[in-house]
Legacy VTK file of the C-alpha trace (Angstrom):
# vtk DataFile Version 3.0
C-alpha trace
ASCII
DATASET POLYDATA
POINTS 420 float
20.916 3.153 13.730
23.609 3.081 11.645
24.041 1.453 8.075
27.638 2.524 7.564
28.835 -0.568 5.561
25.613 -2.087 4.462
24.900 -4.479 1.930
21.394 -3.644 0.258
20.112 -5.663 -2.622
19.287 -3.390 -5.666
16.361 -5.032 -8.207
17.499 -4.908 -11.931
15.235 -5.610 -14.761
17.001 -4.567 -17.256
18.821 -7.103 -19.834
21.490 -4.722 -20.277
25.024 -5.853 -18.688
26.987 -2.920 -19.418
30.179 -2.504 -17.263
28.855 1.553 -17.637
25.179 0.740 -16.626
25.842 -1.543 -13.668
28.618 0.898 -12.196
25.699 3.505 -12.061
22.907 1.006 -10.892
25.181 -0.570 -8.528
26.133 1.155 -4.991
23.589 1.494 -2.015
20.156 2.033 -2.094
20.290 4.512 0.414
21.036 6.958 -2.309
18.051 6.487 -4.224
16.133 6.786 -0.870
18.850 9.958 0.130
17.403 11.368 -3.281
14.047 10.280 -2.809
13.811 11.487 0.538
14.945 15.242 -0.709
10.784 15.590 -1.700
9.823 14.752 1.785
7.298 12.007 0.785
4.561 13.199 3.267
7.081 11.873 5.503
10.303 13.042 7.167
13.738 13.521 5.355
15.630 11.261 7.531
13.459 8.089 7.084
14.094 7.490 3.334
17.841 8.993 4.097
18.964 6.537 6.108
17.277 3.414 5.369
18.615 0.342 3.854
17.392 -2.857 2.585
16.650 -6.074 4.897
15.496 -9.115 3.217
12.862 -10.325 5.877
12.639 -13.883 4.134
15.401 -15.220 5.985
14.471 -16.078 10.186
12.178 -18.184 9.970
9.604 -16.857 7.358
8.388 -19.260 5.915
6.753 -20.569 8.973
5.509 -17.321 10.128
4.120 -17.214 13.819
0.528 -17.589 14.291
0.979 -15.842 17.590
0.840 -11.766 17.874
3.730 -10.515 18.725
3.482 -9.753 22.472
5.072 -6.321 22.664
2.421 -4.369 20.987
-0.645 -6.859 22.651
1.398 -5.424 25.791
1.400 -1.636 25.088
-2.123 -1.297 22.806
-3.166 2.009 24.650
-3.469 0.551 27.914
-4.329 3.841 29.260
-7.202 4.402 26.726
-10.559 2.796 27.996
-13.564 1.590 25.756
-15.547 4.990 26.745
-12.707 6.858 25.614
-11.868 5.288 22.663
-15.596 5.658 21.712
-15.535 9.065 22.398
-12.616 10.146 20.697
-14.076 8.186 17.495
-16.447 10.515 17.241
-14.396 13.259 16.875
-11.649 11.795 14.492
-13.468 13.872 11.769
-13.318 11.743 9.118
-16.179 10.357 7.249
-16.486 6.742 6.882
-17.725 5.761 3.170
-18.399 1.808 2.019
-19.796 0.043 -0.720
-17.348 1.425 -3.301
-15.055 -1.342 -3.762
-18.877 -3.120 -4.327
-19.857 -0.306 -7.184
-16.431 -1.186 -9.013
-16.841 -4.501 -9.359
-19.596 -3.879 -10.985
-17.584 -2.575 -13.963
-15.188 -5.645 -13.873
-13.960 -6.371 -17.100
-10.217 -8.281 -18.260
-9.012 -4.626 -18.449
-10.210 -3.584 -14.710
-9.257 -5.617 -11.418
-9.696 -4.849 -8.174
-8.430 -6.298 -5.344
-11.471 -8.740 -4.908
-10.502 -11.889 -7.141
-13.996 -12.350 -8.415
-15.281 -9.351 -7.984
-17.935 -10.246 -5.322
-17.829 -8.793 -1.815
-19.618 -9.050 1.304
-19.785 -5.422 3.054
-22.827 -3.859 2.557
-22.630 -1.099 5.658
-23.519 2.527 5.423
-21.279 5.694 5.708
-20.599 6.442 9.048
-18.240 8.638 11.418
-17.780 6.145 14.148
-15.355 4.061 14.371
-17.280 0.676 14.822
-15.686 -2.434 13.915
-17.600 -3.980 10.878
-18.263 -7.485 10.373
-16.102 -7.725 7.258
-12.750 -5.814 7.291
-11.949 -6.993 4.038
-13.911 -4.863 1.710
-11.528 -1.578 2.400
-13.552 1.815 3.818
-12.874 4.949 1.930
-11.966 7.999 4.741
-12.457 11.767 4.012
-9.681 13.854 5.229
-11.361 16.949 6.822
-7.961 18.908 6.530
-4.677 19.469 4.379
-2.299 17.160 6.668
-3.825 13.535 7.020
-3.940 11.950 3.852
-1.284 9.484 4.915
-2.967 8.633 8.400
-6.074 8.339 6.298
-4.899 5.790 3.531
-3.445 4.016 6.561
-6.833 3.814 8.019
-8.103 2.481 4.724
-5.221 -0.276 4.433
-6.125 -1.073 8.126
-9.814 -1.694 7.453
-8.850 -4.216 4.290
-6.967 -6.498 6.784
-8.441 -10.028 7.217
-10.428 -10.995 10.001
-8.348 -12.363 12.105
-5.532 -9.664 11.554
-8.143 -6.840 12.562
-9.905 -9.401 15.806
-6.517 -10.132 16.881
-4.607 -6.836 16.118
-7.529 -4.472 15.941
-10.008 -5.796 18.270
-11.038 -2.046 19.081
-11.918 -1.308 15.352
-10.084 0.943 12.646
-7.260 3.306 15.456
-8.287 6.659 15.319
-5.808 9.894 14.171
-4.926 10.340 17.724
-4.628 6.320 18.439
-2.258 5.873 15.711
-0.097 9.318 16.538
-0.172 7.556 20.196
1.005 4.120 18.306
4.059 6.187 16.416
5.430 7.734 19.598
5.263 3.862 21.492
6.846 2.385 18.323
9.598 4.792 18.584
9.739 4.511 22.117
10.693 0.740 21.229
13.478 1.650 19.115
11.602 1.225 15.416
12.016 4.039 13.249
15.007 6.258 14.863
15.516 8.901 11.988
11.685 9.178 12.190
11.593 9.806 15.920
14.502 12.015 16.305
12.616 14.277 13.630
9.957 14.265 15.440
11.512 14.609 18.706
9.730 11.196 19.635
6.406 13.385 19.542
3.050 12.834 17.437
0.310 13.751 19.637
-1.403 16.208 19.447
0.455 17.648 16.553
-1.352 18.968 13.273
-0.158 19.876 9.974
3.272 19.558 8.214
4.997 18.808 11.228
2.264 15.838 11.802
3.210 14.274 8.196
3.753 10.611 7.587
4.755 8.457 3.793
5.284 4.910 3.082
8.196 4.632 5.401
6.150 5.522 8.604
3.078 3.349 7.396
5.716 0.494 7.056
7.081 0.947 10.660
3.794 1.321 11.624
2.592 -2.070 9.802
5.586 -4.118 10.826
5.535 -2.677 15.056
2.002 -4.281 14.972
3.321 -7.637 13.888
2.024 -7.066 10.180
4.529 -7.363 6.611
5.202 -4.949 4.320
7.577 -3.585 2.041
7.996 -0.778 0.115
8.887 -0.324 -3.147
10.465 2.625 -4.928
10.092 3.374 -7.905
12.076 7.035 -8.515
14.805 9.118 -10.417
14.784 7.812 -14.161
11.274 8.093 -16.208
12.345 4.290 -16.871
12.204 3.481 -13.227
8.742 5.269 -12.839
7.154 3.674 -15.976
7.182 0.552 -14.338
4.348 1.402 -11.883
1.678 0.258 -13.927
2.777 -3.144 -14.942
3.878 -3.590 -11.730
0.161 -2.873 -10.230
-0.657 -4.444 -12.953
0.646 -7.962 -11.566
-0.201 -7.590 -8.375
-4.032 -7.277 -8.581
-3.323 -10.095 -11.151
-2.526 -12.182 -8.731
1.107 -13.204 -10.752
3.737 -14.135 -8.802
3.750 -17.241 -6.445
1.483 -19.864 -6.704
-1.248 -19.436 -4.464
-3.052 -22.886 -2.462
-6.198 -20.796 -1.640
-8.664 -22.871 -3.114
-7.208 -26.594 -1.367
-7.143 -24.691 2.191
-3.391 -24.989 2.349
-2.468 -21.541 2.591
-2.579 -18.207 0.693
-0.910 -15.044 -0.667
-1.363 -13.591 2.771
1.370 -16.271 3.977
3.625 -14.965 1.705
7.099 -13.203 2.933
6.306 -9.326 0.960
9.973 -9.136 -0.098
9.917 -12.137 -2.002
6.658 -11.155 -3.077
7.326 -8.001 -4.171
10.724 -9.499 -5.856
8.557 -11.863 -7.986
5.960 -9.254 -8.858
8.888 -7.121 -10.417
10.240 -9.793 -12.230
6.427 -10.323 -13.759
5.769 -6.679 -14.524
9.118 -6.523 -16.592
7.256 -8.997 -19.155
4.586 -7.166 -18.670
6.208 -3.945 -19.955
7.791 -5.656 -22.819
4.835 -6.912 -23.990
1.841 -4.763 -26.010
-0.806 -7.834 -26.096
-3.797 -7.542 -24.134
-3.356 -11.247 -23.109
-6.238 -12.434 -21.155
-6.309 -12.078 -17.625
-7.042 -15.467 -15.983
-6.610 -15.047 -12.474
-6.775 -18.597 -10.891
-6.328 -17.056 -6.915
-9.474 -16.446 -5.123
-7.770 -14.510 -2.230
-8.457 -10.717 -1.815
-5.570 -8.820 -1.530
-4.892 -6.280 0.090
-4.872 -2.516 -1.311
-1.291 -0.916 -1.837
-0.368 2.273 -0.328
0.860 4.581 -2.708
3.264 7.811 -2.352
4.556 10.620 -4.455
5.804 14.020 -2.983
3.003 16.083 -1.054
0.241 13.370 -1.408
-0.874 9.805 -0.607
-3.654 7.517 -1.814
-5.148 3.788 -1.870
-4.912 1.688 -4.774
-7.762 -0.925 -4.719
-7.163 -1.595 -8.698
-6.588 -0.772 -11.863
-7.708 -0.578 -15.303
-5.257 -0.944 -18.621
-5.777 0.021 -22.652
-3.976 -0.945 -25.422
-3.255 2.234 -27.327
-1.438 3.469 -30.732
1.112 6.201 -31.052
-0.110 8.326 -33.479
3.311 9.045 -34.410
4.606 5.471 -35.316
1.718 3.497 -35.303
3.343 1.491 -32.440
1.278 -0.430 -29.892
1.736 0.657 -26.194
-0.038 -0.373 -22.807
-1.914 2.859 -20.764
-2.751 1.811 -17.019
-4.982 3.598 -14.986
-5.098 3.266 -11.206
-8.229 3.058 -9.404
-7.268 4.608 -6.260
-9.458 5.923 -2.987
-8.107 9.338 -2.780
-9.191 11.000 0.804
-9.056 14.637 -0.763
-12.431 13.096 -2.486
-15.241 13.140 -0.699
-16.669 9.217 -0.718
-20.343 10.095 -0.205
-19.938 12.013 -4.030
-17.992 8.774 -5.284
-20.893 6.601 -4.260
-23.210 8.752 -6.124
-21.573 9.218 -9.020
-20.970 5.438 -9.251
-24.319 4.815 -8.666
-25.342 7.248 -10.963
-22.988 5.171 -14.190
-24.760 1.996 -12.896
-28.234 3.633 -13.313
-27.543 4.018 -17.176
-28.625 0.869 -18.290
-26.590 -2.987 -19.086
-23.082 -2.973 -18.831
-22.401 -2.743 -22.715
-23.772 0.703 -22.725
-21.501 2.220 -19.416
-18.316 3.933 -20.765
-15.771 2.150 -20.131
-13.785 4.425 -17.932
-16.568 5.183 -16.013
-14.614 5.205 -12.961
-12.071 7.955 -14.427
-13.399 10.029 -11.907
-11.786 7.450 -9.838
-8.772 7.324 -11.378
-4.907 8.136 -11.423
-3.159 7.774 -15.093
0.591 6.478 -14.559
1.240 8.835 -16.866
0.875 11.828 -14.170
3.389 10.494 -12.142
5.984 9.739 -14.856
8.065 12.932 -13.483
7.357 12.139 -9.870
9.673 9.896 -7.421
6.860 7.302 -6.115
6.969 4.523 -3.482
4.322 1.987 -3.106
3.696 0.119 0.270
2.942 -3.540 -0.186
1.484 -5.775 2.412
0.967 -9.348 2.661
-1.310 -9.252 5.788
0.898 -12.008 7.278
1.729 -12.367 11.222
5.590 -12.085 10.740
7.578 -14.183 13.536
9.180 -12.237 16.774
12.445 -12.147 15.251
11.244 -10.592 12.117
9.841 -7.973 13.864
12.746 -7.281 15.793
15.234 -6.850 12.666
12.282 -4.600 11.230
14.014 -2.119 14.166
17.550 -2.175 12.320
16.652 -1.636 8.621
13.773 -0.970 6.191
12.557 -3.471 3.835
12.674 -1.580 1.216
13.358 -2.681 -2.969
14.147 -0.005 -5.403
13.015 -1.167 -9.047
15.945 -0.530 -11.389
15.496 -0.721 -15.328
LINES 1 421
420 0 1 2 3 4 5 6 7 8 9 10 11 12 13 14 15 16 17 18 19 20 21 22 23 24 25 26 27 28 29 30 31 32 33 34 35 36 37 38 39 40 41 42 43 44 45 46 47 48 49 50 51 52 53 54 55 56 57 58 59 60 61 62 63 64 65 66 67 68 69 70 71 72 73 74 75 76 77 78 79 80 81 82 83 84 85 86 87 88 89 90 91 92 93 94 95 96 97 98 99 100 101 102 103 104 105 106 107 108 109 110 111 112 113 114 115 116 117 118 119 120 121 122 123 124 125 126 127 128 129 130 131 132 133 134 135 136 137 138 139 140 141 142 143 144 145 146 147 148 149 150 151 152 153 154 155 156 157 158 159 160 161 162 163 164 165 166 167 168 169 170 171 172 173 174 175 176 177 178 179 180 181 182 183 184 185 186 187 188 189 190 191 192 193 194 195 196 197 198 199 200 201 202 203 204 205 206 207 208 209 210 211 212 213 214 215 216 217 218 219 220 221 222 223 224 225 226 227 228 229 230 231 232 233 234 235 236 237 238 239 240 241 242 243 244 245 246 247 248 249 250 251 252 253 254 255 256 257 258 259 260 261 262 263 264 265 266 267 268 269 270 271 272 273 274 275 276 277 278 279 280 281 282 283 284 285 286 287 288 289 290 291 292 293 294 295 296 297 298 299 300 301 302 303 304 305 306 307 308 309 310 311 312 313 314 315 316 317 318 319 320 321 322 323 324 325 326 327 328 329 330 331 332 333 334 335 336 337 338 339 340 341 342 343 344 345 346 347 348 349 350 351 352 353 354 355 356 357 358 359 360 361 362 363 364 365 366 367 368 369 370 371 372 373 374 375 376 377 378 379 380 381 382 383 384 385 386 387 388 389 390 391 392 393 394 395 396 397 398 399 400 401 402 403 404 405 406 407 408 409 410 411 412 413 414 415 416 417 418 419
């Protein structure tokens, strides 16, 4: 793949029209991502080098097939039988943990969302290490990583299980792909031309492989996402402390629910029909008031979808964000008012059996007025910690995309790089 000569839109929320600032801002996003790509994001180097910016709301979006696309229906492990795939369940090593995203809702407040709009799920299933399908994919599973190398194929597990019903039936009729079921899914997606910098680094070979060499970030989860027929985009937010401040509000917005109106509640449609680069265009242009604002307006979320959790990367790590919690603080310095957001993230370095307990344990303390009310800290990421760290977030809309979508997914990443 080449992308001598290409034209990738850069995201500016800044007011400031400065000959001087936009001659520094302006230029390819390929050398934020060059730059970005220099930490080796769990990833490889030659992903984030090379990619540019594709806006996948033109061809046919907005009508998005309701077919899967029929390459991947073609090549879904046709070698690997149900007895197999059973068996090598069992030995993915990672343990299964739900009710979680139940526990936190429990704490629900207008300073914590999750991503369940009203806070009431329907998965009540126990820990497990098989990989049985559940009834409800949409309340996300929490996965223990048993070693030092599979956080991202873990939070890409998690992300998988939060899919909609008739993404996983259709998609993921087998259940949540194991370690080696998605390493066998990166070396067929390369195989089919997604992803080249990613497959010539690997040598077009996952299986089998452990450790560094086995590492994947949010550009691999996104080739991943979009070879199965699925959007995403990822968003970068890296190299000014300006740039990475704007995490929170713009997690902030998303669980939310700001952006495009959403026809959930007439039947007409919802977020998950929504083209992710517009999406994540809109949600940028709603955390920028956000960030210039220090009122804890009230949240008044009028969507009843559930969204789906966002993938987040920083240099040597990976987690899930399922939501996020915000306080309106003072300087002590100059008494001015400021905005501190907290992710609520499912880390897989954290053993989920220990989160359950401990959440259970804050619930067991009495009425909700006398929980702390960061109980969940233990749970939690302060934006603050990753103020001097180059971050991307993965964002997916759960939508089908069309055929030809998916084949321009094989050309460039759809990628926007928040600029302030």
């Amino acid at each position: 793949m080449s992308t001598t000569g290409a034209n990738p839109i850069m995201i500016d929320l800044s007011n400031d029209d400065s000959s001087d600032k936009s001659k520094r801002q302006t230029g390819s996003i390929m050398d934020d991502m060059r730059n970005f790509g220099q930490v080796q994001m769990n990833g490889h180097q030659a992903t984030a080098a090379s990619s540019a910016v594709i806006d996948l709301a033109n061809d046919d979006a907005s009508s998005p097939s309701q077919s899967i696309p029929n390459p991947y229906k073609r090549k879904r492990l046709e070698n690997t039988d149900a007895k197999v795939v059973k068996s090598e369940r069992s030995k993915d090593g990672g343990l299964m943990t739900t009710n979680l995203l139940d526990l936190l809702d429990k704490f629900r407040s207008n300073n914590i969302l999750t991503i369940n709009a009203s806070g009431t799920s329907h998965h009540t299933t126990q820990s497990s290490t098989n990989g049985e399908r559940h009834d409800n994919p949409r309340q996300p599973l929490h996965y223990t990583q048993q070693d030092k190398w599979t956080c991202g194929l873990r939070n890409l597990q998690m992300l998988i299980s939060s899919m909609p019903t008739n993404i996983t039936n259709a998609i993921f009729p087998e259940g949540i792909p194991t370690l080696h079921e998605l390493q066998t899914s990166f070396e067929l997606l390369w195989a089919e031309g997604f992803d080249p910098n990613g497959a010539n680094h690997h040598n077009f070979k996952m299986v089998g492989k452990s450790g560094k060499c086995s590492w994947i970030g949010a550009v691999e989860v996104w080739s991943y996402l979009v070879f199965r027929g699925i959007d995403a985009t990822v968003v970068q937010f890296a190299n000014t402390m300006r740039n990475r401040n704007a995490v929170g509000p713009f997690v902030w917005a998303y669980f939310s629910r700001l952006g495009p109106d959403c026809d959930c509640r007439s039947g007409q449609g919802s977020k998950s029909q929504k083209v992710s680069y517009q999406y994540t265009n809109e949600l940028i242009q709603a955390a920028k008031q956000i960030q210039s604002s220090t009122e804890e307006t009230p949240c008044l979320i009028s969507c009843s979808c559930t969204l789906c959790p966002l993938y987040l990367q920083w240099s040597g790590h990976s987690v899930t964000i399922v939501g996020i919690r915000r306080e309106r603080i003072v300087t002590s310095n100059t008494g001015a008012p400021s905005m501190r957001y907290h992710l609520i993230v499912f880390d897989p370095q954290k053993n989920g059996d220990m989160l359950r307990n401990k959440l259970t344990s804050e619930l067991s303390k009495g009425p909700e007025h006398d929980r702390q009310p960061n109980c969940s800290n233990f749970m939690e990421l302060s934006t603050e910690k990753l103020l001097s760290k180059d971050t991307q977030i993965l964002l997916s809309t759960a939508r089908v995309i069309s055929d030809q979508e998916r084949e321009r997914c094989k050309e460039r990443v759809s990628c926007v790089s928040v600029v302030i």
